[in-house]
Structures are given as C-alpha cells and as structure tokens.
N, C-alpha and C positions, 0 to 999 in steps of 0.2 A: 534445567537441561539434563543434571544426570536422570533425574525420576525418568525420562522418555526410553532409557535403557530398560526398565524392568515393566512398563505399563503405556496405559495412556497418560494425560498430563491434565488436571483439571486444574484451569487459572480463571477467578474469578474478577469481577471489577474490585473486590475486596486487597487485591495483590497489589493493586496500582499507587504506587505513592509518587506519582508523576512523571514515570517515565515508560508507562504502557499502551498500545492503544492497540485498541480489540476491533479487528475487522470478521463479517460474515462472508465468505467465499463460498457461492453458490457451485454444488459437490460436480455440476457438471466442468468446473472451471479449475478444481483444484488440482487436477493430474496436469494443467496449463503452468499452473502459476508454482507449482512444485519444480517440473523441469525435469530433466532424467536425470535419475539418481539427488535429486534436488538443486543442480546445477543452477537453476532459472531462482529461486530463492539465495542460493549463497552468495548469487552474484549481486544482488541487491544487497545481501549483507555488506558485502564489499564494498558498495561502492557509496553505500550510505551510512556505514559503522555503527550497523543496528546488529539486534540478533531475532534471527524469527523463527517462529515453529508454528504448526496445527498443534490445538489444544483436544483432549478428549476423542483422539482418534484412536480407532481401535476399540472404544465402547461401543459395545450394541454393534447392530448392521449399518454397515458405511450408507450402504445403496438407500438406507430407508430416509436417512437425513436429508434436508432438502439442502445445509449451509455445513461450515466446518468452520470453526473459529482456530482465526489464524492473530498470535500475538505479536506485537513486534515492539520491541525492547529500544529507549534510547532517548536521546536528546530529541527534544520537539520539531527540528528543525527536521534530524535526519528521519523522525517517524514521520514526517507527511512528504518528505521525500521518498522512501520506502512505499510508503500508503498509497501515494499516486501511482508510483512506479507498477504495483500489484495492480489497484484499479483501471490501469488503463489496458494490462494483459486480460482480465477478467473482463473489462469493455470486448476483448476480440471474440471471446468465447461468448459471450450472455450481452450482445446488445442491448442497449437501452439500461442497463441494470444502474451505472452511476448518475443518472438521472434519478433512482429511486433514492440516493443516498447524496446526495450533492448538499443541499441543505446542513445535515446532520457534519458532511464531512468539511466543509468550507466553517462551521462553525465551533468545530471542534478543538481544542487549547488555545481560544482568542484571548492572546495577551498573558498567556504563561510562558514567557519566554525571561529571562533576566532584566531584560527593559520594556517590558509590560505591553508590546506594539505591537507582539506576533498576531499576524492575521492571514487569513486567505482572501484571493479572488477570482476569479471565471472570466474568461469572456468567450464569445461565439465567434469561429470563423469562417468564413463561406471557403468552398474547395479551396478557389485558385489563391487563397490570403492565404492555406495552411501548406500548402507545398512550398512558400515561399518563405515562412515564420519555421519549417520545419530546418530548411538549408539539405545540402548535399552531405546522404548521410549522419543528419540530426546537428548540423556544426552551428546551422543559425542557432538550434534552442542550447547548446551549452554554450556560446558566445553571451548569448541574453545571461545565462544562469550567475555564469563568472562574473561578468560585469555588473549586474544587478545587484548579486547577492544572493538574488531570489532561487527558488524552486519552480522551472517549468517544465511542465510534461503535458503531453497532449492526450487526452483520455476521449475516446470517438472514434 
C-alpha cells in the first residue's frame, strides 16, 4: 500500500500466501469499478473488510492495455464477496465478460476455508424470478445472505 505512493505496484501470484486474489478488469471498466475518487472501491472495502488496489498502473500507456489487475487482500470469504461485488459492476460495463470467467471464478479457493467446504455455486434466473430473489432495494438478497451465511450477488 505505501509503494502506491512513490510508483506503480507490481504484485505477482508469487505475494499470495493465501489471502490474494488477482482479478483482470477490462480498462474500459476500471474508471466504473474505481468510482470517483475511488469511492465505488473503498466501499466494497468496507463492507467486505478487504483491501484493494490496481496493480502496475501507471506503467507504460494506460489506453494501450486491454485489462488492469486489480488485487484484493483478505479472508476467503470477504475476497469472493468483494470479487462478485467488482464482477458484477464490470458485468454492467462489458456484458457477457463473467461468462468468460465464471468457470475459473466459481472454482477458485474450493475448500481453503478453516473447514475445508468453502465452495461456490450459480444458478440462472429468468427476468420475472430476479426482480423477485433481488427484493425491494436488494432486501431479499441480503436477507438470503444473513440467514444463509452465504455470499449473494447478482452478476448480469
């Protein structure tokens, strides 16, 4: 975090001793999922008590990149709650894109959790099922979350 004061920040999978996970945010997405003045990131920090930055910004030309690797620091649970959180801003801007990563993301720390269970799952909803599973003002999906336990968010 300090290095970001004097440079860019290069983090590789090499840093990772379990509590990293390295997303590609496509460059037309990242001025979205930044926020102004980074407001749309801290707030996820917040509210999932991760910490996150763009890695290696400021190397080279922005515009020539097609992705910008964004890290996000933290217990398993709150990085794929962050992780969603991101991907499904980045679904608004670059349709179809979690579809290319769904696979890679659903199977990502299955079962490095303290009791070895952690998983993900998907399912598909048709319109009129997602206006109803979203509730007034998002209230059905954090009623689910609290009561579950689980992490849901609607990426689409």
């Amino acid at each position: 975090v300090m290095a970001q004061r004097t440079g860019p920040v290069n983090i590789t999978e090499d840093y990772d001793d379990g509590d990293l996970t390295m997303l590609h945010i496509p460059q037309e997405a990242v001025g979205f999922v930044t926020g102004r003045a980074g407001n749309f990131l801290r707030s996820i920090e917040e509210e999932w008590c991760t910490l996150m930055f763009f890695c290696e910004v400021g190397s080279g030309d922005r515009r020539s990149k097609d992705y910008e690797k964004l890290a996000i620091f933290g217990g398993v649970r709150a990085r794929r709650g962050a992780e969603l959180k991101v991907l499904s801003a980045v679904e608004t801007k670059v349709p179809g894109y979690f579809d290319k990563l769904k696979k890679e993301v659903l199977d990502r720390d299955r079962g490095k959790d303290e009791s070895g269970t952690w998983g993900s799952d998907s399912m598909t909803f048709q319109d009129d099922e997602l206006s109803y599973a979203l509730g007034k003002q998002g209230g059905t999906r954090k009623k689910m979350e609290r009561s579950s336990g689980a992490v849901v968010q609607y990426i689409g």
